[in-house]
C-alpha positions in Angstrom: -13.9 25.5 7.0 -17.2 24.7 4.9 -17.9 21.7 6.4 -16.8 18.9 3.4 -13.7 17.6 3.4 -12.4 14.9 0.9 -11.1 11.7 1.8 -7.3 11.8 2.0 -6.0 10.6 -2.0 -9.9 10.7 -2.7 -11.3 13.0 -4.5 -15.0 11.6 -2.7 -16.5 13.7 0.0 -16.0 11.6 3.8 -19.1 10.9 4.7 -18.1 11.5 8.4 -17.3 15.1 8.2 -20.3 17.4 9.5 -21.6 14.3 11.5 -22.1 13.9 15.3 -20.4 11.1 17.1 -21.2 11.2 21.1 -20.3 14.3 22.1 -18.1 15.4 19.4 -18.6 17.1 15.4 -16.0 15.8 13.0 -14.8 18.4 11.3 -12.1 16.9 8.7 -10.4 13.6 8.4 -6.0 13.9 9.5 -4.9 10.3 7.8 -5.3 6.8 8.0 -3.4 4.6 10.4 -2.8 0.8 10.1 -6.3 0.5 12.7 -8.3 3.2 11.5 -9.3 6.6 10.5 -8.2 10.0 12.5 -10.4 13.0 12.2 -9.9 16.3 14.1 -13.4 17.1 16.0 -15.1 19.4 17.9 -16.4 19.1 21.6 -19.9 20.2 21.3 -19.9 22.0 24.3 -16.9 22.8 25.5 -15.5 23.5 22.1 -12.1 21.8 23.0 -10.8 20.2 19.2 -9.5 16.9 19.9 -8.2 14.2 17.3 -10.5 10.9 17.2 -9.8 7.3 15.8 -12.2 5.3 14.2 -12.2 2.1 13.4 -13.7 0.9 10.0 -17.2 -0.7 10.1 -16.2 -3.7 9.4 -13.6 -3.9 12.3 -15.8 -2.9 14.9 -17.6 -5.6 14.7 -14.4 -7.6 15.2 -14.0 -8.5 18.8 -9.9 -8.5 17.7 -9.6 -5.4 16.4 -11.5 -3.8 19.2 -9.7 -5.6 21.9 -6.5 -4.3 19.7 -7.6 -0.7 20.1 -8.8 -0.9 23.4 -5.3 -1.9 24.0 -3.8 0.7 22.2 -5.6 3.5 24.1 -4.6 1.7 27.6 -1.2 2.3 26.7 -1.8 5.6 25.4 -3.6 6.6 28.8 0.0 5.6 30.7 2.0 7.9 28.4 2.7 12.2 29.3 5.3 13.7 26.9 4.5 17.3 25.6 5.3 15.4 22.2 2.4 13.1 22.8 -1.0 13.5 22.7 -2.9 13.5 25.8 -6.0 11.1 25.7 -9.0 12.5 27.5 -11.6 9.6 26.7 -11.9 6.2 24.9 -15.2 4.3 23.9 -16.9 2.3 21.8 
């Protein structure tokens, strides 16, 4: 992987990719959902990938949306299926 990946139908670098967000490096964006943007990252330390979803500038500054997505990871916290994603961490 070198590092830039495109925006998905985009032919523009994601300015994301590369960056440092808390504790992880994104490495590439996975898709778009209706809330946000999902990028596959890399623990800094412990190297464990994990898959993170980011809300749009805009919307975080939305006490809705945030209160949505805060929300949304609550229910996913409930949830073990080995076809679901285990969620290991939320925050804003």
């Amino acid at each position: 992987m070198d590092g830039v990946s495109t925006s998905l139908n985009s032919d523009k670098p994601d300015p994301l990719v590369g960056k440092v967000i808390d504790k992880y490096v994104i490495l590439e964006r996975l898709g778009k959902g209706g809330m946000g943007l999902v990028y596959k990252a890399q623990h800094q330390r412990i190297k464990r990938y994990a898959a993170l979803k980011l809300l749009p500038a805009r919307e975080s500054r939305d006490e809705v949306s945030v209160k949505r997505l805060e929300r949304e990871a609550t229910a996913m916290g409930k949830l073990q299926h080995p076809a679901i994603a285990t969620m290991y961490d939320f925050g804003m």
